[in-house]
ZAMARGU-4260 file (C-alpha; in steps of 0.2 Angstrom, whole numbers, plus 5000, padded with zeros to 4 digits):
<rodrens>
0) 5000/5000/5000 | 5009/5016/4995 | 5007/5031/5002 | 5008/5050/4995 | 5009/5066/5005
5) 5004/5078/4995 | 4986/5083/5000 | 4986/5076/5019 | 4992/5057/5016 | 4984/5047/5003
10) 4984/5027/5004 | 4981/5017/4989 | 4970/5000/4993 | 4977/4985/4983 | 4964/4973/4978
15) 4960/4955/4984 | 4962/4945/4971 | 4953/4930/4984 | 4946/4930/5000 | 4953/4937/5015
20) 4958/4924/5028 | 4967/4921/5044 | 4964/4930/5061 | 4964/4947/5062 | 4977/4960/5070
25) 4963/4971/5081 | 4970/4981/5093 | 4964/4983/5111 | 4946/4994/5113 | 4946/5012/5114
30) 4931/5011/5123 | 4938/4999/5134 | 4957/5009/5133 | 4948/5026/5139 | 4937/5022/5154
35) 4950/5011/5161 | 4965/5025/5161 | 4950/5036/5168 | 4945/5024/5182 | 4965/5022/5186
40) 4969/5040/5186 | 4955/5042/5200 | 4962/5028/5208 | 4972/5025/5224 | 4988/5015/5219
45) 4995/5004/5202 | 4986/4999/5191 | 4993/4988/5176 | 4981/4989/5161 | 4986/4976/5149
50) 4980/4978/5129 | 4978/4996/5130 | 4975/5002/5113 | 4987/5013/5108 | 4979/5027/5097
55) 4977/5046/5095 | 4962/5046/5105 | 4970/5035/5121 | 4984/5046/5119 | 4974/5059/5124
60) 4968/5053/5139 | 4986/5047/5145 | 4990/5064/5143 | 4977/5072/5151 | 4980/5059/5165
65) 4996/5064/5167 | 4993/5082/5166 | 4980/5080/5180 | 4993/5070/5192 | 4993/5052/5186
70) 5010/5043/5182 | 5011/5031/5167 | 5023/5019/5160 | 5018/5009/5144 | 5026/4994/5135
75) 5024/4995/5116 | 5027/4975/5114 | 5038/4966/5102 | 5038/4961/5086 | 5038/4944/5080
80) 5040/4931/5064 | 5025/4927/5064 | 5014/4941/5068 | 5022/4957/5060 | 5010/4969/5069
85) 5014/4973/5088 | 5007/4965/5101 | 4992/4976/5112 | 5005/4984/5124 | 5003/4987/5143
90) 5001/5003/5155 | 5005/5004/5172 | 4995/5020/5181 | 4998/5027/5197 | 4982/5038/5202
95) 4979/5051/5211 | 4964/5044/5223 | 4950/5054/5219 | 4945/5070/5210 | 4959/5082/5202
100) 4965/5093/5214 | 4977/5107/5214 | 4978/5112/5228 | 4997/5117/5232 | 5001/5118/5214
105) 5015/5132/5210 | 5003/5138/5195 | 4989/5137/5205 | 4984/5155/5201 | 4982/5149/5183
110) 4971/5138/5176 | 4978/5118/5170 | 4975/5117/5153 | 4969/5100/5148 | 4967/5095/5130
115) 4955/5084/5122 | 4962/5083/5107 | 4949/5074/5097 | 4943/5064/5108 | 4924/5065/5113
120) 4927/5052/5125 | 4941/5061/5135 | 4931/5079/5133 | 4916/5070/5138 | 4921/5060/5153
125) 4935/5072/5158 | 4921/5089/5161 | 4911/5080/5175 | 4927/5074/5184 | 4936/5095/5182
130) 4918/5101/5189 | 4920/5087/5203 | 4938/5091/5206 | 4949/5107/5216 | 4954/5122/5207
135) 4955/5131/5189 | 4954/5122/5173 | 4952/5123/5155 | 4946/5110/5144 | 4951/5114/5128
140) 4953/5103/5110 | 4954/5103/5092 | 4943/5112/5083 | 4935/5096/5076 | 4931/5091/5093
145) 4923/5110/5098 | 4912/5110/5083 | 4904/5094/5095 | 4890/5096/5105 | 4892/5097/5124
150) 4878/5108/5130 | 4866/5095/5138 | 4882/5087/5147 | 4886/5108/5153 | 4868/5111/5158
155) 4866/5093/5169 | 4882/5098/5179 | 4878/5118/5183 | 4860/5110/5189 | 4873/5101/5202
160) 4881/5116/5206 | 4893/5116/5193 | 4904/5132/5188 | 4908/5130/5170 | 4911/5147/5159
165) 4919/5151/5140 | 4937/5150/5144 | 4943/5167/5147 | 4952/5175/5133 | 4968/5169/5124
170) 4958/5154/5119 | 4948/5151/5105 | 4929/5157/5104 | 4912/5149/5100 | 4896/5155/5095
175) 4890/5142/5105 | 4895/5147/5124 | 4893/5128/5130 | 4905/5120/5117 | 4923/5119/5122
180) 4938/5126/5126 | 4928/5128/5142 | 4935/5137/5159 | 4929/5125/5176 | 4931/5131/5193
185) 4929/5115/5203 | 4919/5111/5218 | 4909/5100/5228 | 4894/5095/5217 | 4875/5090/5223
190) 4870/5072/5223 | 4856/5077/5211 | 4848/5070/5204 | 4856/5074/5187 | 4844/5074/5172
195) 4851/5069/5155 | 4845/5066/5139 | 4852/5049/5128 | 4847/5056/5111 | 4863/5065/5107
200) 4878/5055/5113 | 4880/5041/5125 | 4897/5049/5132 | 4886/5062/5141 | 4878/5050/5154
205) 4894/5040/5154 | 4905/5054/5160 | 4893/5058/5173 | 4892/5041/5179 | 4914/5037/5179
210) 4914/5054/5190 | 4899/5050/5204 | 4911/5038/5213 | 4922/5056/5219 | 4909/5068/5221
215) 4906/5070/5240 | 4888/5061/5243 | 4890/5049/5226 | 4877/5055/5212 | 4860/5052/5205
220) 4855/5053/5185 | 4841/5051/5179 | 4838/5049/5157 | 4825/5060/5150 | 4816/5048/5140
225) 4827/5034/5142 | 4817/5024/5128 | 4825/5034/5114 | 4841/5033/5122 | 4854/5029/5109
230) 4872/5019/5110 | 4867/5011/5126 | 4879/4997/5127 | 4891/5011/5130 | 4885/5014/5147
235) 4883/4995/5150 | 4903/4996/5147 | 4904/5011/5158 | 4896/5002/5173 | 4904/4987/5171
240) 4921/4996/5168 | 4917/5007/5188 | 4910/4990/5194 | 4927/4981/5190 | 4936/4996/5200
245) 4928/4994/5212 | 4911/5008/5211 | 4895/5004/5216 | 4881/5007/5202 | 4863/5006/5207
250) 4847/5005/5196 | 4831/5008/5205 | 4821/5008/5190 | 4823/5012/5169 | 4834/5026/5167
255) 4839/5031/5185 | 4858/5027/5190 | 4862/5028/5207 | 4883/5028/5210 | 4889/5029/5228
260) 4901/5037/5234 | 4919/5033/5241 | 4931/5033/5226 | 4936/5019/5217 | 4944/5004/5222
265) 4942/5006/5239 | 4950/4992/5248 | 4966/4994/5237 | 4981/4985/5243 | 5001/4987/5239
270) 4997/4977/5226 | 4995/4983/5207 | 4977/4980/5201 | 4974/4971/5185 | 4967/4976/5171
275) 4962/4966/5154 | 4957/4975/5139 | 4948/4965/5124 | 4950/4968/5106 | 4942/4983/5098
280) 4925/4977/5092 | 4922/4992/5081 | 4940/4988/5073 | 4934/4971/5071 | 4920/4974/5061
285) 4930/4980/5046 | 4937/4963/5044 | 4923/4953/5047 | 4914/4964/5034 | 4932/4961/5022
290) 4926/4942/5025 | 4909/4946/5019 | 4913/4953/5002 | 4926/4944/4997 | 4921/4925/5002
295) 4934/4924/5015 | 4935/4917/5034 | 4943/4931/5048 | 4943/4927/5065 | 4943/4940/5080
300) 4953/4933/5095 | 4952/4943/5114 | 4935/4947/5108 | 4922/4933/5111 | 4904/4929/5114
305) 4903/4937/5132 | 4911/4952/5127 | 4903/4968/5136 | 4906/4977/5119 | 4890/4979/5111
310) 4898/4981/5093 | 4901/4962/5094 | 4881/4962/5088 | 4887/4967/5070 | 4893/4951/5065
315) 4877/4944/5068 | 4871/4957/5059 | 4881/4952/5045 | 4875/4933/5050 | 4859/4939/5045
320) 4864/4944/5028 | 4869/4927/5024 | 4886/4926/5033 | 4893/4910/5045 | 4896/4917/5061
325) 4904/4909/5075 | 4907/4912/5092 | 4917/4905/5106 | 4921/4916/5123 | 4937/4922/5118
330) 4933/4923/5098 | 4922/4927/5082 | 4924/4922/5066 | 4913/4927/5051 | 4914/4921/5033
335) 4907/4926/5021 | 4897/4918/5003 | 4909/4913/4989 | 4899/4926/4978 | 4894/4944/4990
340) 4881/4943/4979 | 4871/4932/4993 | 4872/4943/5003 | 4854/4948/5008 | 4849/4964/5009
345) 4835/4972/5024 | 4831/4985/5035 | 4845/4987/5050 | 4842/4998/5064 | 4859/5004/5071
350) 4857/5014/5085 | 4866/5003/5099 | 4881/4999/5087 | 4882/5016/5074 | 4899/5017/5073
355) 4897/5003/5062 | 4886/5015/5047 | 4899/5018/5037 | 4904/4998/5038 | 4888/4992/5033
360) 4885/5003/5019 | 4901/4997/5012 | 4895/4981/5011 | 4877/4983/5005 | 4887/4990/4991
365) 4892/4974/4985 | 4874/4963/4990 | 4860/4955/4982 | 4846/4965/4986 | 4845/4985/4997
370) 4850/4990/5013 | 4841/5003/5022 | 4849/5009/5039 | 4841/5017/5054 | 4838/5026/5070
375) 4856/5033/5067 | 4852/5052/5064 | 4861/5056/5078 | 4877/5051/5070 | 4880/5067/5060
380) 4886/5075/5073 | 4900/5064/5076 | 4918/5068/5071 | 4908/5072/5052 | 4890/5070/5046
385) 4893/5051/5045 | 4873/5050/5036 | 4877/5063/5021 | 4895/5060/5018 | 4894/5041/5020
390) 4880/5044/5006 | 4891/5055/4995 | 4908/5044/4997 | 4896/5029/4991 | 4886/5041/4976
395) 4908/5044/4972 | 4909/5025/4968 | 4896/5024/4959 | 4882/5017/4972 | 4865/5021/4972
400) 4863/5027/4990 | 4851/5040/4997 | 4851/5048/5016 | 4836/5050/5028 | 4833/5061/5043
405) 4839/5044/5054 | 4849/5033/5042 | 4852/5029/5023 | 4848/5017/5010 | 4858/5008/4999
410) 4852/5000/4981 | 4867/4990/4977 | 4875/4990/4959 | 4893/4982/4959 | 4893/4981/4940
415) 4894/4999/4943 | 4907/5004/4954 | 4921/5015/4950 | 4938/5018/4953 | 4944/5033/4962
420) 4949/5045/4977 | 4939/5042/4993 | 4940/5056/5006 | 4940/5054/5026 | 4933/5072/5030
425) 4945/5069/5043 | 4932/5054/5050 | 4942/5038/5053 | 4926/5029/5054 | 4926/5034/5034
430) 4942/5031/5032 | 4942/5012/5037 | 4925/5010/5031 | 4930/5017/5013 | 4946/5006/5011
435) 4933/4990/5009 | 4929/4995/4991 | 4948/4994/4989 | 4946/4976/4992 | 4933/4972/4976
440) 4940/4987/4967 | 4955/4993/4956 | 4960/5010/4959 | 4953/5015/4975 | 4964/5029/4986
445) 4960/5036/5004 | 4963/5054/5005 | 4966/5061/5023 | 4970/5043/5028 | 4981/5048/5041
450) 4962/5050/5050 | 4962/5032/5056 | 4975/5037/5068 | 4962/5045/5081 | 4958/5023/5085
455) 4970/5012/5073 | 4985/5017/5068 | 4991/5001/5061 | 4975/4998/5049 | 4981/4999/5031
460) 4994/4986/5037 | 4982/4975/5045 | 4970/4975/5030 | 4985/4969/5021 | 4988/4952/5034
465) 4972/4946/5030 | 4978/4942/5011 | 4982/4922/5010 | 5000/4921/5010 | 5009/4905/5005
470) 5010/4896/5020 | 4992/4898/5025 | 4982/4884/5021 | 4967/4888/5010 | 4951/4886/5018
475) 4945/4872/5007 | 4943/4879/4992 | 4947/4870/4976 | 4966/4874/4969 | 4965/4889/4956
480) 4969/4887/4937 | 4982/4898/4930 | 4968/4907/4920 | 4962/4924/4919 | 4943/4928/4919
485) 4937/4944/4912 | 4920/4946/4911 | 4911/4963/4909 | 4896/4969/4900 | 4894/4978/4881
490) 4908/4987/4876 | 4919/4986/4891 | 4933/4983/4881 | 4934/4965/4885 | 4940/4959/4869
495) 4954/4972/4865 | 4959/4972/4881 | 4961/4950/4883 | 4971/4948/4870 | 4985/4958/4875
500) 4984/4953/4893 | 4987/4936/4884 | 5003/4941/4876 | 5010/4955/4888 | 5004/4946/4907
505) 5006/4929/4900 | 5017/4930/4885 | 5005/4918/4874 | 5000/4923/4857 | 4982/4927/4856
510) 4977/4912/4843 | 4984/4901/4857 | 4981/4911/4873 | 4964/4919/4872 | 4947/4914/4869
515) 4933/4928/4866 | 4916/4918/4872 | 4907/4933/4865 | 4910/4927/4847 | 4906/4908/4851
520) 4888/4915/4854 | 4887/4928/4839 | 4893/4914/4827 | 4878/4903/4836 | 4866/4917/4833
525) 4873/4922/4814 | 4868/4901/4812 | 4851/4905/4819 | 4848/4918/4809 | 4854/4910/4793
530) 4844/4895/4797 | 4830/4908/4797 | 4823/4902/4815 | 4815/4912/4827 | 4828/4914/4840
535) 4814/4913/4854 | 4812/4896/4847 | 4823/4888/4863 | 4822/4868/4855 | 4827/4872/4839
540) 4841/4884/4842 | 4847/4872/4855 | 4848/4859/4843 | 4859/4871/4829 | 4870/4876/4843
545) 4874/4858/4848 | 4876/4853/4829 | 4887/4865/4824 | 4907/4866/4822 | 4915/4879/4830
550) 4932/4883/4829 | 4940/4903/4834 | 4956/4909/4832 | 4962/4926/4836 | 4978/4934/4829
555) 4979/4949/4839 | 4965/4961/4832 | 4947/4958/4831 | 4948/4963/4813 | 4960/4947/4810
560) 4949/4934/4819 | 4944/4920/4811 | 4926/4913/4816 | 4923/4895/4809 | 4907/4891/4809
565) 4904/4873/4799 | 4922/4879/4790 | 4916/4895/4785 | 4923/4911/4793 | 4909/4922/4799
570) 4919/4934/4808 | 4914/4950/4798 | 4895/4945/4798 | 4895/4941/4817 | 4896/4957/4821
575) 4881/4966/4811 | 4867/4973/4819 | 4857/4959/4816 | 4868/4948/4827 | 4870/4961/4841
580) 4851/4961/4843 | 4847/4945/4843 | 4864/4937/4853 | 4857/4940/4870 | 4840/4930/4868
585) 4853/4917/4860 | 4864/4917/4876 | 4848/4916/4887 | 4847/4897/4881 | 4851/4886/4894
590) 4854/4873/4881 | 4863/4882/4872 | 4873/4891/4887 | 4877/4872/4894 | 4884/4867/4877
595) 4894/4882/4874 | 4902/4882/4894 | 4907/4863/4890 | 4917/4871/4874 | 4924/4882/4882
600) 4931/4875/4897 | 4936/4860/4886 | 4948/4875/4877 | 4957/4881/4893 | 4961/4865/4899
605) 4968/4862/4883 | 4977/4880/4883 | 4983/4883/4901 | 4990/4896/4906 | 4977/4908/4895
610) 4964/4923/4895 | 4945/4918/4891 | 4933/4934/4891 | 4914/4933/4890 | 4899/4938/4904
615) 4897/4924/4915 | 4916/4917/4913 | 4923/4921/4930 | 4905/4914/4938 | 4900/4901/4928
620) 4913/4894/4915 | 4928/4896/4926 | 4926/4899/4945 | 4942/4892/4949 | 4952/4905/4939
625) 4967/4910/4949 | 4961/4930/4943 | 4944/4934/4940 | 4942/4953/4932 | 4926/4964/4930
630) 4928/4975/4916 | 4917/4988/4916 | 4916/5008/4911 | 4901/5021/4913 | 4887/5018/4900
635) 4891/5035/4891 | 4909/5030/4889 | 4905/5012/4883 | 4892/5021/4871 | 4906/5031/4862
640) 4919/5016/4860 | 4904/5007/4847 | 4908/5022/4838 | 4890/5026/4840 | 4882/5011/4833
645) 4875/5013/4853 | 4868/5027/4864 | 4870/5025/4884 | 4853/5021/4883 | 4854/5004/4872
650) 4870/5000/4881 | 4860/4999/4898 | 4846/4990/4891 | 4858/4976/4884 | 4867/4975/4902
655) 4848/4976/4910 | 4845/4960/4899 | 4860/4952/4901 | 4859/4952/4920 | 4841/4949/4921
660) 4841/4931/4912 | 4837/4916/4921 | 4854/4905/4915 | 4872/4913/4918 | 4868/4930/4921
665) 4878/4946/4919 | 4884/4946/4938 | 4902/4952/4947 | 4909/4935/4950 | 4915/4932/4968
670) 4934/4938/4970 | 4932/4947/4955 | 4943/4963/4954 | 4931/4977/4946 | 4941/4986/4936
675) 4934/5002/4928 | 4942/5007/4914 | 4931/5024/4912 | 4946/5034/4913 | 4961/5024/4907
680) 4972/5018/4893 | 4971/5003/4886 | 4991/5002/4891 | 4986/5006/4907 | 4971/4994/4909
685) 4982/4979/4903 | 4995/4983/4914 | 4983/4984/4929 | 4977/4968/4923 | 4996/4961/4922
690) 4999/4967/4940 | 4984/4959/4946 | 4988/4943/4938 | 5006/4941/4949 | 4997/4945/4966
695) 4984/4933/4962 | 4995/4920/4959 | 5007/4925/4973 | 4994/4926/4986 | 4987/4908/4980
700) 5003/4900/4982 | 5007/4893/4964 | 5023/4885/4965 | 5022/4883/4945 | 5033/4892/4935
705) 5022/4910/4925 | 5023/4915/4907 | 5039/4917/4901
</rodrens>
């Protein structure tokens, strides 16, 4: 994956040219990472914190731990053979034993700036604890993070006594007087009770909760309609987070928290208190949704059936779309059909797992039916609108996505898709989510990709882990043949295109090296036609089809092919209008499709290594082609290269005709690279192809020679 940084840093996604396999590099749980440094900061004593993600985000924390009293030491882990990513590392905090104080400071007279960076869960969690705490402080953070909403969070903790103001000046200013930098004057808060709504952010009731165990008489909250209440396995992991450090949480009824007071882990001993942090679920979802559209198996481990994570639920969510989902307590592993195109479509509401929008929309790009999302309209207000430019990074590629007041739809069309530049608006969530087209796709970059920073530093190079390398056994599925499929709909440049991947890829001539399927048809139909039968007529145009002698060679150019039909060459009348109108109720055959896929397979046998092109080759001819390609372009550009024999219009309605029929569709074959040519040379579509070609055969492990 290379990487340019001109305009922020771009990262270009090389395809899979098969599944992706193996377990997954996941790195411990932001969600997890960030409560526990919080809980240790206000904690008496060590604590060792092992798995800690090791992100922007945490990093924030750390440092706002640290300038706030705690001491931190981390181990970043080693690397090893076998696993080229580093293991999760550790931390070992030192708290400071209750709320922030600072009292005795030498700066005391100024306020401790504490920065957020962009972080929601550190300016979120850390305001109640400054309100709770002793002395002057500013929260402060990028401006990404100020643009946020924090006003329901400002308003439940003045209602406790609270003294939160604009920071004074010298720091940035907001329209909005409750968003950050904010100054806090900390004091002894009321119990409550604390009322907060759940419609906005989670983090709001979190942060309440993580500070109640250091407010003098503990704290009360109670959530304004709690049945609209969005994200709420977040706060299940924020009480089971306190729990674990020793807080006691109470819930006298729906919506009402109780916390106690009496600080955290109050019967510490000398000894350091252990901490475990599981993988990131979030993280995880990316691969799993890797395994759903490209056939392949990946496996989370420290991230299992009990887990308190409540992003775990979208691989079932996938499981209902038609993947294998298994579970163990310390592991999940998804996998996905052979053909995405099984993936079943539905209506998904997302509002307890929405960092996982962006991920599902990538892969209801690539199913068999739509996909509508909901209940997540709270989600663009997130680090970006993550409804409108989800929908526009998809309408980029091609998709046919629209966005509602609470979610978006997505009518799937990987026939379609297209090659180009992806942007992150700066949303790791986009970012990583973006970067699955990449998979199925040729030519997709990431600008800003430096964004998945904020929760997964390492992701590009993860993605990469999950392609089969040569000592990894593979998953069952029949050997590849050293062919090369290339299937693609009307004047995708199919033909031109084969035959020289066939000399410049595999260094065959094109009379021994290629096959164009497309003219075994036509050559059928031009004997239909001749015969003067109705090519409706399924019996007797079976029968001509299985009658006839057929016999193509190809010498480099269409205009030197030579179509043998009964030792006649047909080549120049195969292509008439005629034949072009009547081929694809001729292809529809099933007879005629059954005898024309036994030709044809009988020729690559015979012609190994070689390049066969057509519309069902990769799906139905040759599944076990080492590279499948989808050749495709727009229908406007497809329209020009018949030299205007076509308009878009007529090219659509073929590819609507093609992909409609009962018997071999038109249809993206599973593991087929897409590869939109729209905007390329025909130089540059072969090398692409040629490229491709040497991965696939590298990640299948064949050991025989290639092409000379």
């Amino acid at each position: 994956m290379s990487r340019d940084g001109e305009v922020g840093e771009v990262v270009e996604i090389q395809p899979f040219t098969g599944p992706a396999c193996g377990t997954a590099w996941i790195p411990g749980s932001k969600s997890l990472t960030n409560r526990a440094l919080l809980c240790a900061l206000l904690s008496p004593g060590e604590t060792l914190l092992t798995g800690v993600l090791d992100s922007a985000d945490t990093l924030a924390m750390a440092r706002a731990a640290r300038a706030l009293g705690a001491e931190i030491e981390t181990d970043g882990g080693v690397r090893t053979a076998t696993q080229p990513l580093p293991p999760a590392p550790t931390a070992r905090v030192r708290g400071i034993g209750g709320a922030p104080s600072r009292a005795g400071s030498k700066t005391a007279a100024e306020p401790l700036v504490v920065d957020a960076d962009q972080a929601g869960t550190v300016a979120r969690f850390l305001l109640p604890v400054l309100a709770a705490g002793r002395g002057s402080f500013v929260l402060d953070a990028h401006p990404q993070m100020r643009a946020r909403p924090m006003g329901d969070l400002v308003a439940a903790l003045r209602r406790l006594g609270a003294q939160i103001t604009a920071a004074p000046a010298g720091f940035a200013r907001r329209h909005d007087p409750d968003a950050l930098p904010l100054l806090v004057e900390g004091c002894d808060l009321a119990r409550g009770p604390a009322e907060i709504g759940g419609d906005v952010s989670s983090q709001f009731l979190s942060g309440l909760l993580l500070a109640g165990p250091v407010m003098p008489e503990g704290l009360e909250v109670r959530l304004r309609n709690p049945e609209s209440a969005v994200s709420r396995p977040y706060v299940e992991l924020t009480v089971g987070v306190m729990e674990a450090f020793g807080a006691t949480v109470g819930r006298p009824s729906p919506g009402v928290f109780e916390v106690a007071p009496g600080g955290y882990r109050p019967d510490s001993r000398d000894e350091p208190f252990e901490f475990t942090i599981e993988a990131d679920a979030a993280a995880a979802g990316y691969f799993w949704a890797a395994a759903a559209i490209t056939g392949g198996s990946v496996a989370s481990e420290r991230l299992g059936s009990a887990s308190a994570q409540g992003d775990v639920e979208f691989a079932r969510v996938l499981g209902e779309m038609g993947c294998e989902v298994s579970e163990t307590a310390d592991a999940i592993t998804v996998a996905g059909p052979r053909n995405p195109a099984e993936l079943r479509g539905g209506t998904f509401d997302l509002r307890d797992i929405s960092d996982n929008v962006p991920t599902l929309a990538a892969v209801a790009a690539f199913a068999g039916s739509p996909t509508t999302i909901t209940g997540v309209g709270f989600i663009r207000a997130k680090e970006s609108d993550r409804i409108g430019l989800t929908v526009a990074e998809l309408r980029k590629r091609g998709v046919d996505a629209t966005e509602h007041p609470d979610g978006l739809t997505v009518r799937p069309q990987p026939a379609l898709l297209r090659r180009g530049r992806a942007d992150s608006h700066g949303d790791h969530r986009l970012a990583m989510a973006m970067s699955l087209f990449g998979l199925r796709v040729a030519g997709i970059e990431i600008g800003g990709a430096e964004a998945v920073g904020k929760t997964f530093p390492k992701f590009f190079d993860a993605l990469g882990f999950l392609r089969e390398p040569l000592n990894k056994p593979r998953t069952g599925r029949p050997e590849p043949d050293n062919l090369i499929a290339v299937d693609g709909p009307a004047a995708s440049g199919k033909s031109s295109v084969a035959r020289l991947v066939a000399e410049r890829a595999l260094g065959r001539s094109p009379a021994d090296g290629y096959l164009d399927t497309g003219a075994m048809y036509r050559a059928v139909t031009w004997a239909v036609l001749r015969a003067e039968v109705d090519p409706a007529d399924a019996e007797r145009v079976a029968g001509i089809a299985e009658k006839v002698s057929l016999e193509i060679t190809d010498h480099g150019d269409a205009a030197l092919q030579e179509v043998l039909l009964d030792g006649s060459d047909v080549a120049e009348a195969i292509r008439s209008p005629e034949v072009d109108e009547a081929v694809s109720v001729v292809a529809a055959n099933a007879r005629v499709r059954e005898t024309m896929v036994a030709r044809q397979r009988a020729w690559a046998a015979e012609h190994v290594p070689a390049v066969v092109d057509g519309r069902d080759i990769g799906s139905v001819v040759l599944p076990d082609a080492v590279l499948k390609i989808f050749l495709t372009a727009s229908p406007e550009v497809r329209a020009r290269r018949r030299a205007g024999q076509r308009t878009a219009g007529s090219v659509t309605e073929r590819d609507e005709r093609d992909s409609t029929r009962t018997e071999s569709p038109l249809t993206v074959a599973g593991n087929a690279v897409i590869v939109d040519t729209s905007e390329m040379k025909i130089e540059e579509v072969v090398g692409e192809i040629a490229q491709l070609y040497e991965q696939a055969r590298e990640q299948a492990g064949m050991t025989e020679p290639g092409p000379a």
